[in-house]
C-alpha positions as CSV (number, residue, x, y, z in Angstrom):
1,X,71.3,92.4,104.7
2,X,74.8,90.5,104.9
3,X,76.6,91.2,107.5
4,X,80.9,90.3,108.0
5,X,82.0,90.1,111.4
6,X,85.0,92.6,112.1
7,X,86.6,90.8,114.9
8,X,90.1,91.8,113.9
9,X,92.6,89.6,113.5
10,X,96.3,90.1,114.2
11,X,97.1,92.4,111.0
12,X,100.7,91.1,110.4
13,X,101.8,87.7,110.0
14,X,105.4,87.6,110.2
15,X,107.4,84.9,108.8
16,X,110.8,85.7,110.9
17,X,110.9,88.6,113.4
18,X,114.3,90.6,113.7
19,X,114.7,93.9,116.0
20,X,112.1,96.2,113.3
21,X,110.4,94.1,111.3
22,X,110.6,90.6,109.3
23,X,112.6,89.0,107.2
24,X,113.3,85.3,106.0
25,X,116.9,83.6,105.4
26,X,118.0,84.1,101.9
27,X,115.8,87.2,101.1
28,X,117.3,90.8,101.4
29,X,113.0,91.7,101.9
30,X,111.8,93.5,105.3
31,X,108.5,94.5,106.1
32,X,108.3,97.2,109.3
33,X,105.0,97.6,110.6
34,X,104.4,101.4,111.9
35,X,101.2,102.7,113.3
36,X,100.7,104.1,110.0
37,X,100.9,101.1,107.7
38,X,103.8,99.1,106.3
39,X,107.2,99.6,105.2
40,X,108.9,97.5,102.8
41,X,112.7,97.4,102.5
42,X,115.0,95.8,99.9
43,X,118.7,95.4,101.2
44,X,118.1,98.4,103.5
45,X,116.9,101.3,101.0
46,X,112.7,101.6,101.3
47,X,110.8,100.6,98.1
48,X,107.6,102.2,99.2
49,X,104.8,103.2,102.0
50,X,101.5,101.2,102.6
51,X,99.2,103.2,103.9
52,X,97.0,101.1,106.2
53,X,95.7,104.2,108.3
54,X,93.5,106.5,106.9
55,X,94.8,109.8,106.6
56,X,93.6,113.0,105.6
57,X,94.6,116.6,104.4
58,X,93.4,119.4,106.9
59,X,90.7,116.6,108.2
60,X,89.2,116.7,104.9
61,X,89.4,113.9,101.7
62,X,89.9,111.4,104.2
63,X,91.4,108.0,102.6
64,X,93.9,104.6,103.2
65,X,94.9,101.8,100.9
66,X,97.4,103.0,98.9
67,X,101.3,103.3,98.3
68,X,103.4,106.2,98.8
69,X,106.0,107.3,98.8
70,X,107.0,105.2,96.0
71,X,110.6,105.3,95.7
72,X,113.2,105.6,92.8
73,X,115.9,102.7,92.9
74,X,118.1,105.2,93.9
75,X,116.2,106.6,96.7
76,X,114.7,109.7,95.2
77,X,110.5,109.9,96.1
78,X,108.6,109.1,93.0
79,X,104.9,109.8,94.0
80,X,103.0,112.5,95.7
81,X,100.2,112.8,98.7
82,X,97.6,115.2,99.2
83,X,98.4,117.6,96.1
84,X,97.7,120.9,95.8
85,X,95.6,120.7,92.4
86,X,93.9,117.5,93.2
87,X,94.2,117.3,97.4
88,X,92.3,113.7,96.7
89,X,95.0,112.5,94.5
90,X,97.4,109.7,96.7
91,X,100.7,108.0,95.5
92,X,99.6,104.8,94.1
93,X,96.1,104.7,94.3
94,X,92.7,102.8,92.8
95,X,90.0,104.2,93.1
96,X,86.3,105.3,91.4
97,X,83.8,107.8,90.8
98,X,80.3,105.8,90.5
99,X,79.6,103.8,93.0
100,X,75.7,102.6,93.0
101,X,73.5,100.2,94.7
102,X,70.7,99.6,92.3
103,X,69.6,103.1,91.5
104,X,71.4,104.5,94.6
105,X,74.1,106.6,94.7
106,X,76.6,105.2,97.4
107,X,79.4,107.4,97.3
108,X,82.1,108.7,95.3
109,X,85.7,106.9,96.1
110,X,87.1,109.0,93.9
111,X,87.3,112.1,96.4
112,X,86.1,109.7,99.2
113,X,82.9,111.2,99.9
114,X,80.2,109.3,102.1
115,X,82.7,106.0,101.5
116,X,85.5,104.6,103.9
117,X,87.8,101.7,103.2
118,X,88.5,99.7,106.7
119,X,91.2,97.8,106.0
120,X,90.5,94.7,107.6
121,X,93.8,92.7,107.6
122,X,97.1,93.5,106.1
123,X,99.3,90.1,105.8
124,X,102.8,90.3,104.7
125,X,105.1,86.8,103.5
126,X,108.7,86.9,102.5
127,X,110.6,84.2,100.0
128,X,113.6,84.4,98.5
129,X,112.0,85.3,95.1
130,X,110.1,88.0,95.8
131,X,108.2,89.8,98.9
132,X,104.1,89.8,99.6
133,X,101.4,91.9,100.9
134,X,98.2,91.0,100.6
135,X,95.3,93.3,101.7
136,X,91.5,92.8,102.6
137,X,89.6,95.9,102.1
138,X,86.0,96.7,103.1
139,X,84.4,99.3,101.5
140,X,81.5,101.0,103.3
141,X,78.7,104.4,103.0
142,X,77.5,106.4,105.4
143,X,74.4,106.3,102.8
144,X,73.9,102.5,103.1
145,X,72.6,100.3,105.6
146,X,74.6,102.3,108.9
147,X,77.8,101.8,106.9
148,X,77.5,97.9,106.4
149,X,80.2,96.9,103.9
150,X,79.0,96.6,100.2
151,X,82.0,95.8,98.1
152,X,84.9,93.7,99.4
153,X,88.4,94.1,98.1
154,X,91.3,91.9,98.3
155,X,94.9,93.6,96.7
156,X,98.0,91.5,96.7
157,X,101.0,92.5,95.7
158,X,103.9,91.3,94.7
159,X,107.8,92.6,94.7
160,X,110.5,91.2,93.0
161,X,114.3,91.7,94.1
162,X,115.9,94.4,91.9
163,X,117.1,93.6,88.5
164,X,119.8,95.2,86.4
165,X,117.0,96.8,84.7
166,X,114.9,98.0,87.6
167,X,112.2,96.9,90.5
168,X,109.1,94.7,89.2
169,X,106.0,95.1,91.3
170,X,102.9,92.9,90.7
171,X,99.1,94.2,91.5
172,X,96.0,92.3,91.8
173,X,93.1,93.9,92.7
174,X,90.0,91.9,93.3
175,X,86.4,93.3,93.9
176,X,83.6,91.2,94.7
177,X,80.0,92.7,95.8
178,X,78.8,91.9,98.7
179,X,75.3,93.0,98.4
180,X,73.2,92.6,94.5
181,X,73.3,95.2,92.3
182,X,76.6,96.9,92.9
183,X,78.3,98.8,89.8
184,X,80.8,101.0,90.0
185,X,82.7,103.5,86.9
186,X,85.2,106.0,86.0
187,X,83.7,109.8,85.8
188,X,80.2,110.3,84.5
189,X,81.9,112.4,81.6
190,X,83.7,111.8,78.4
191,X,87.0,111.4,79.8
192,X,85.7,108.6,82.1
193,X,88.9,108.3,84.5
194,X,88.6,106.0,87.3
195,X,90.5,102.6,87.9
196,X,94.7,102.3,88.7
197,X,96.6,105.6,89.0
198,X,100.3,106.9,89.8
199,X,100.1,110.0,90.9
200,X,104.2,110.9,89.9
201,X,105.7,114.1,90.3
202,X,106.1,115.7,87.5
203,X,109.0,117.5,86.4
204,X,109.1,119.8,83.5
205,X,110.8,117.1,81.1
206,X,108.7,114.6,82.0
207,X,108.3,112.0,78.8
208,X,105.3,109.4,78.1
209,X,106.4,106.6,76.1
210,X,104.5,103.5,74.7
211,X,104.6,100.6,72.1
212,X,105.3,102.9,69.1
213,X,107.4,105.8,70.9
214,X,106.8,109.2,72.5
215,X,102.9,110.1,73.7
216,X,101.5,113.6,73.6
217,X,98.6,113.8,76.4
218,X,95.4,115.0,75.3
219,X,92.4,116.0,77.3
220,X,90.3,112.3,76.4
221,X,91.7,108.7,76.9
222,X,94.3,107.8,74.6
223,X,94.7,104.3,72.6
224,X,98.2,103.3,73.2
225,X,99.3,99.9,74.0
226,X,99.1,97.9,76.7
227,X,101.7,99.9,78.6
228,X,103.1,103.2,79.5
229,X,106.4,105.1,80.6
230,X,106.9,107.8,82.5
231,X,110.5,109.3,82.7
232,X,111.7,112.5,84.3
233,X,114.6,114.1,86.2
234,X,112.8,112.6,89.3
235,X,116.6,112.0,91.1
236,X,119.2,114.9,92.1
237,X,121.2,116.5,89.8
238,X,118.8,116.1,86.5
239,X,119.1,112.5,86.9
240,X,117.0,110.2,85.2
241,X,114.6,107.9,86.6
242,X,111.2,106.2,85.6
243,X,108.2,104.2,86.0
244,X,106.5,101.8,83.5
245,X,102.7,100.7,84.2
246,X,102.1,97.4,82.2
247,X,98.6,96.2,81.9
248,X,98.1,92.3,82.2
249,X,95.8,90.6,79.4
250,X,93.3,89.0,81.7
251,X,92.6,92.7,82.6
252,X,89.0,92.9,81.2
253,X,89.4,95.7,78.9
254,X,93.1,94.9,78.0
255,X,94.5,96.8,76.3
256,X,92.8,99.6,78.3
257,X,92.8,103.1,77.0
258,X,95.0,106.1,79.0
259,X,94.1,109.3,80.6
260,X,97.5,110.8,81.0
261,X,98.5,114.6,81.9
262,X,101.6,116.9,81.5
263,X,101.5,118.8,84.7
264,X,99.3,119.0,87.5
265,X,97.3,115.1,87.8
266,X,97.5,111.8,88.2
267,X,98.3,108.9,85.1
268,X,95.5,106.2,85.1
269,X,94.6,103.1,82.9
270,X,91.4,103.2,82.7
271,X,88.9,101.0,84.2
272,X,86.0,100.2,83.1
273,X,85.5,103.6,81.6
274,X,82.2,106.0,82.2
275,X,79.9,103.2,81.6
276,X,79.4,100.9,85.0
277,X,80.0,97.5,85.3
278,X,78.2,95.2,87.6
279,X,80.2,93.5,90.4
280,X,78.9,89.1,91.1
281,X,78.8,88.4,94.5
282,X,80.5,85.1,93.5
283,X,83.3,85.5,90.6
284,X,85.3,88.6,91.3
285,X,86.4,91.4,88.9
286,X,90.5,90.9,88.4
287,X,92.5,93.6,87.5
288,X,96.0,93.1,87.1
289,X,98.9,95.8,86.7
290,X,102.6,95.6,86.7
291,X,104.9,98.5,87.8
292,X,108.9,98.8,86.7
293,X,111.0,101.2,88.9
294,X,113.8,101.7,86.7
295,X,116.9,104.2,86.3
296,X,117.3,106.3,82.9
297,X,114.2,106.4,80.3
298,X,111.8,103.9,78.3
299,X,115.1,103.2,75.6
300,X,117.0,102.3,78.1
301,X,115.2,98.9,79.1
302,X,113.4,96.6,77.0
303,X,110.0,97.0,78.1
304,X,108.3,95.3,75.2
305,X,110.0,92.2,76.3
306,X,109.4,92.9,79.6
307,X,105.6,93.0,78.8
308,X,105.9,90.0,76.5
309,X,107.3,88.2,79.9
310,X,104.3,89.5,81.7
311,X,101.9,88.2,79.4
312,X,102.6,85.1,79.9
313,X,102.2,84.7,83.4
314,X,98.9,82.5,84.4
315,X,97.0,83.4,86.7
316,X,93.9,81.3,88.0
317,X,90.5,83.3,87.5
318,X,91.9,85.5,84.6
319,X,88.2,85.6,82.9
320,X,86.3,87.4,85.3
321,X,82.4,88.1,84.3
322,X,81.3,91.2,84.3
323,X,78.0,92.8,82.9
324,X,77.3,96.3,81.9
């Protein structure tokens, strides 16, 4: 059995403290730390919610580690918490279905039943080019070992100041087993959601937009490109805002396939899929997303360039292993 100590470090590292939070000379970043989670500020409007604290809706679906609100560049709230339809659904979220141990059944993180995520440390750093959280995550069962961890996340991510064209935000999520014979999928079904999600609001004019223009959802995953735009009248007054999800190429299964929906869910790139995938003990699975906050809709920036740009940042373990 491995064990990880959970001596808890100081969660926050802050680079320079003023009266609610940190900051550094140069940068218009600050991060407040609540008892909640984390705030992160741009020039004084809020760019989104960390939720360090798990939370829950009526003491039931009880989950942490994820963004929301997420918020417009104008202010407006982008995501959602604890819907209605889907009470399990959370803001910016990652999450999965399958989660085994050899044979057993673990948990589903999906709707966070017999799993936890203890969010172990939260460290934030500020530069003048851009603002970062990273996160260490340990995911546990009540159906393994007296809730030992098995699966140990680290998420950084990154924010870049605000462009003319919007708000970039970088994700890297990183999964490493710590036990053998961990795999983890989307639903057991044919639609085989699981992986990154946005769970948006969703106005009734809300338009998905890809490589070669407007997407209809349908009930499976659809083959689009390696990104996707979601635009709506998400600000007051019918105004326009939206938010692109671009999927790096080191991803494993770039470009990954959509599960997308008009009303009433969450939009995911889908990771790995209904068939599991192994997780190594010693070379991580990568996955790598990009987020643009931007005003208007998908023809009013130039997101193909903008992906173009993306692909061609390097990262160091971009080939991550990983077995069926």
């Amino acid at each position: 059995m491995i064990r990880v100590s959970l001596q808890r470090p100081v969660i926050l590292f802050l680079i320079l403290s003023v009266t609610l939070g940190c900051g550094k000379r140069g940068s218009t970043f600050v991060f407040n730390e609540t008892e909640q989670g984390v705030e992160l500020l741009e020039s004084g409007q809020s760019v989104f919610f960390y939720q360090r604290k798990s939370k829950s809706r009526d003491g039931q679906y009880i989950c942490c580690n994820y963004l929301h609100p997420l918020y417009s560049v104008t202010g407006d709230t982008l995501t959602e918490e604890f819907p209605d339809d889907h009470p399990f659904h959370r803001g910016i979220f990652w999450a999965w279905h399958q989660l085994y141990i050899g044979n057993q059944i673990v948990g589903d993180g999906w709707i966070m039943e017999n799993v936890t995520q203890d969010v172990f440390s939260v460290s934030t750093g500020i530069q003048k080019t851009h603002a970062r959280m990273v996160l260490d995550v340990y995911w546990k069962s009540s159906l393994w070992q007296n809730g030992e961890p098995f699966i140990h996340e680290q998420t950084t991510i990154v924010v870049h100041p605000l462009q003319p064209y919007g708000r970039i935000i970088d994700f890297e999520i990183s999964l490493k087993a710590l036990v053998p014979e961990i795999t983890i999928g989307g639903s057991d079904d044919e639609k085989g959601y699981g992986g990154f999600c946005t769970r948006i609001r969703m106005p009734g004019d809300l338009i998905f937009t890809s490589v070669n223009g407007p997407v209809i959802p349908q009930n499976l995953q659809i083959e689009a490109g390696p990104w996707m735009d979601f635009s709506a009248s998400f600000g007051e007054n019918g105004q326009k805002n939206g938010l692109t999800v671009l999927c790096h190429h080191s991803t494993p299964n770039y470009p990954a396939p959509w599960i997308l929906r008009q009303t009433g869910s969450m939009q995911n790139v889908v990771f790995p899929g209904r068939q599991r995938i192994t997780l190594a003990m010693d070379n991580p699975v990568i996955l790598r997303y990009r987020l643009i906050v931007h005003e208007g809709i998908a023809e009013d920036i130039d997101i193909i360039r903008l992906q173009a740009e993306y692909d061609t940042c390097n990262y160091p373990n971009s080939g991550p292993q990983i077995r069926n």
